[in-house]
N, C-alpha and C positions, 0 to 999 in steps of 0.2 A: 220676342220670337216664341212661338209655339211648342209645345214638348212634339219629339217628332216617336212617334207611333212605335216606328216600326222597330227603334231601339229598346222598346218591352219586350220585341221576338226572343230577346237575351235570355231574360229573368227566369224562364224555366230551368237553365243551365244552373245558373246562380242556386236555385232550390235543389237542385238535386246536387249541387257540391255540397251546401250546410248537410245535406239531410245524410251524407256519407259519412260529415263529418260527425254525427251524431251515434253513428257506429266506434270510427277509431279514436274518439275523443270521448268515452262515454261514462268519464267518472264528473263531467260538467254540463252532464244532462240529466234529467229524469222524465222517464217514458209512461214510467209506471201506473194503473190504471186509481190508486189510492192519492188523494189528494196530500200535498204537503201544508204545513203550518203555515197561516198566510201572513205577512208582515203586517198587511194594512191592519189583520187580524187582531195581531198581536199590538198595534199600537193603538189600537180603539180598546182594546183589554187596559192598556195601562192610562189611558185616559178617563174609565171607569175607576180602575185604585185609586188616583188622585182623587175625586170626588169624595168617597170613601176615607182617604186616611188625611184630606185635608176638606170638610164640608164647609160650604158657604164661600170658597174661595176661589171657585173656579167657574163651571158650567151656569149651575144653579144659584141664585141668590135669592133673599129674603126667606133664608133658612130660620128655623125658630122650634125651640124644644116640641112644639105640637105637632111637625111634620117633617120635621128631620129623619121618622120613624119610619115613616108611610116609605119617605124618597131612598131613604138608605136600602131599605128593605127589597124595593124595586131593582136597586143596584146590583144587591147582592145576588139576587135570582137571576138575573142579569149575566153576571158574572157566573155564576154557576152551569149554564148554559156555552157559553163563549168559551172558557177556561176548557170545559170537558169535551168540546170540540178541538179545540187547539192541540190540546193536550193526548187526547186519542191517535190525532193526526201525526204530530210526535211520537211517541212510542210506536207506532204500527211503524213508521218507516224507520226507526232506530231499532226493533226489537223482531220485527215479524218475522226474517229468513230462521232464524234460533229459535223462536214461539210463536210460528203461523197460528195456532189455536185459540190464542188468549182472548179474552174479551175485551176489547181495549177501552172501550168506553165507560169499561164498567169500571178498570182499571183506573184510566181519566178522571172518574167521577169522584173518586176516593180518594186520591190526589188532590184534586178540586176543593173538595171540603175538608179535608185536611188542611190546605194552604190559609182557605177563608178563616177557619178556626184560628190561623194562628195570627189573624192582620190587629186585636186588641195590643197586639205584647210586639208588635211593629212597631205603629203609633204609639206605645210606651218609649222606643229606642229615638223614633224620629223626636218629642217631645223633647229627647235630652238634648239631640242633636240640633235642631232650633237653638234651644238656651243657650246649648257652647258659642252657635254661630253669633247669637247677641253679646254675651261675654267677653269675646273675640275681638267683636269689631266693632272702635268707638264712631263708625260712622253708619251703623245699622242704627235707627230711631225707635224700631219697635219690632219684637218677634212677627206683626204680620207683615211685616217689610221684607223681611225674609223669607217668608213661604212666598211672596210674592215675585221676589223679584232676585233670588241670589241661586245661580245657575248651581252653585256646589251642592246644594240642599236636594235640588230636583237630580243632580248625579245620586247622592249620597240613598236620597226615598229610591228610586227604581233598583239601584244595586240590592237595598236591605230585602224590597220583597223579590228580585230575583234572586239570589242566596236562598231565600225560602223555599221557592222552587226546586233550585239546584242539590239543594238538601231531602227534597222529597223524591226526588230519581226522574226530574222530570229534563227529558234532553232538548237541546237548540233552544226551548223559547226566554232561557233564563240569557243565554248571549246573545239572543234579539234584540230583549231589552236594554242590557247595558250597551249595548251599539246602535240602536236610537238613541239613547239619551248622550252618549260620545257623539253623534254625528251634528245632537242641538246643542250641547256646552261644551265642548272640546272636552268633554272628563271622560277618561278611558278608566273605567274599572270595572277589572274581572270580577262576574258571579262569586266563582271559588274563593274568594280572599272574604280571609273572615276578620271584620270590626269592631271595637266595641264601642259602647255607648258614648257620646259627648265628640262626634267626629266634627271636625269642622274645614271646610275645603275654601278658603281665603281666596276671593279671585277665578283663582281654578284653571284657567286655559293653559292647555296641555299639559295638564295632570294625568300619568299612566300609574298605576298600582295592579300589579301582575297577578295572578291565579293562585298564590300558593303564598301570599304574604300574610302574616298577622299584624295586624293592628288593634295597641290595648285601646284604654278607656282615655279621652279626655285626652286625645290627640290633635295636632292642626297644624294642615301644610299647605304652603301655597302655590301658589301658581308655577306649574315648568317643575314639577317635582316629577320625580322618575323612581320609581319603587319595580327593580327592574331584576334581572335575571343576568349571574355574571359570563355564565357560560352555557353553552347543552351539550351533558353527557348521551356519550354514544353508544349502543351494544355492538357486538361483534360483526354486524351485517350493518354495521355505517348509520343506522338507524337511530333516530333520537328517543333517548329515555325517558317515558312519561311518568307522570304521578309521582313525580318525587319535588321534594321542596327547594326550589328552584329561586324564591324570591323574600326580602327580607322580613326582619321581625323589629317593627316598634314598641315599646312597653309602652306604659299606660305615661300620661303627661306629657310627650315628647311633642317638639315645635324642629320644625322641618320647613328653612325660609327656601324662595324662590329659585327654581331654577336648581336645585340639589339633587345628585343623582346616589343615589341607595342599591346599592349590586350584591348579589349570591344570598342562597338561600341559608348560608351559615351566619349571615353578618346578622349581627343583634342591637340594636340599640336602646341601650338601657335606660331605665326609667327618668323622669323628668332633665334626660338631655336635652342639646339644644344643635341642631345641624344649622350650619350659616347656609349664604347664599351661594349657588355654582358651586358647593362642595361634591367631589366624587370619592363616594366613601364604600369600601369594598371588605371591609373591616370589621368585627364588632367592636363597641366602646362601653366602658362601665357605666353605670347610671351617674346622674348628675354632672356629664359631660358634658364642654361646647367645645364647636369642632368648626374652625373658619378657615380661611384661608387667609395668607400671608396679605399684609397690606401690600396693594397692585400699585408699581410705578407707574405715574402718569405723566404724559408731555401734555402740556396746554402751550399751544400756538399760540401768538398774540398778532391780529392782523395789525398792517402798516402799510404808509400808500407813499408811491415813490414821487416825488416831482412832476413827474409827468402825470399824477394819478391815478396809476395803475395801482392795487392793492396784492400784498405779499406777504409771508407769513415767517416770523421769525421763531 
């Protein structure tokens, strides 16, 4: 049957309800005549980085010391363009009501290549973080197997150069990023959390690591890890308290198995411990700790089939 016509005579109602609603709901709009950071923006930006801090691996192939220079270099100008747009557009709508005056682009731009400056001592960090993940894992056959093909890495690369970001003052496009790459490997982690070298993220689906955790050197946790926040303190108007440390601290060498959940931003866990599996640990523990849980009683049913053949379980 036909669409019937005259039920379009509606749809202007329909417009002028949203468009009211666009008055009394208007912290989930923007009207404003200044363009916001675009997503698609922002993820053709970090599909430029991967080129860059992983070459010959991705877009481009039959890369080769003679023209690695020419294609990088193309990148980068690339990048320098794209970043100071994005990034303009960020600060103007994070900053303009307080400094309508500023130059933002020009601000942008500085930012910009500040960030590019620092992608050499990036690719130093990811370098580690590769090795750890071969180290790790005796069913990884070779480090490019890994930039290829292991979701925790591509978490681990976009958080490192969003942190860079989030460190140079640049607002929204560093939690862009880590929410693409959460929404392609289920790894949730905050910009704000600072890691160090030799990370390795085992597996990885739904791994959360919060905004205000440290993690040392030569860390590795697996999959269903919760590096989380025990509570939110509140000020005197019921309002939650920001900026304060909120989420735990790994020391350097700690192994963190599946499915363990890590709470408050007091709990510490000390150097080369060891957290078992489904541990909820809310506590800190001395270095060269292991922390498991009690062996679980288990029933195992044994099927069995009556005379008549019906099957039942004792």
């Amino acid at each position: 049957m036909a669409a019937d016509l005259r039920i379009k005579e509606g749809l202007p109602e329909i417009t002028e309800a949203l468009v009211a609603s666009y008055t009394e709901c208007s912290r989930i709009n923007h009207l404003g005549h200044e363009a916001l950071p675009s997503r698609d923006g922002v993820v053709d930006i970090v599909s430029d980085l991967y080129e860059v801090i992983y070459p010959g691996f991705g877009r481009r192939q039959k890369l080769h010391i003679g023209n690695v220079e020419y294609y990088i270099g193309s990148l980068i100008d690339s990048l320098h363009d794209k970043l100071t747009t994005q990034i303009a557009r960020a600060l103007r709508h994070d900053m303009c009501r307080e400094s309508p005056h500023v130059d933002y682009e020009a601000l942008a731009q500085a930012k910009t290549v500040e960030f590019l400056k620092r992608l050499p001592q990036v690719r130093d960090t990811l370098d580690q973080d590769v090795a750890a993940a071969y180290r790790g894992d005796p069913a990884a056959r070779s480090h490019h197997e890994i930039i290829f093909c292991y979701p925790g890495l591509e978490a681990i690369t976009i958080f490192r150069l969003a942190h860079v970001l989030l460190e140079l003052g640049v607002p929204y496009i560093p939690r862009m990023m880590t929410e693409s790459a959460h929404s392609k490997t289920g790894i949730d982690i905050h910009p704000g959390a600072t890691i160090g070298h030799g990370f390795f993220i085992d597996h990885g689906t739904g791994v959360v690591i919060g905004e205000t955790c440290n993690i040392g050197n030569n860390v590795k946790i697996y999959q269903g890890v919760t590096l989380g926040a025990l509570s939110f303190q509140k000020d005197d108007d019921g309002e939650l308290v920001r900026g304060t440390k909120r989420h735990p601290t790994l020391e350097d060498d700690v192994i963190v198995y599946a499915n363990a959940t890590i709470l408050g931003g007091r709990t510490v866990v000390g150097t080369r411990s060891v957290i078992g599996s489904s541990v909820w640990l809310t506590y800190s523990v001395p270095p060269e700790t292991v922390v498991v849980l009690d062996k679980p009683s288990l029933k195992v049913k044994s099927p069995n089939r009556s005379p008549d053949g019906f099957m039942y379980f004792i």
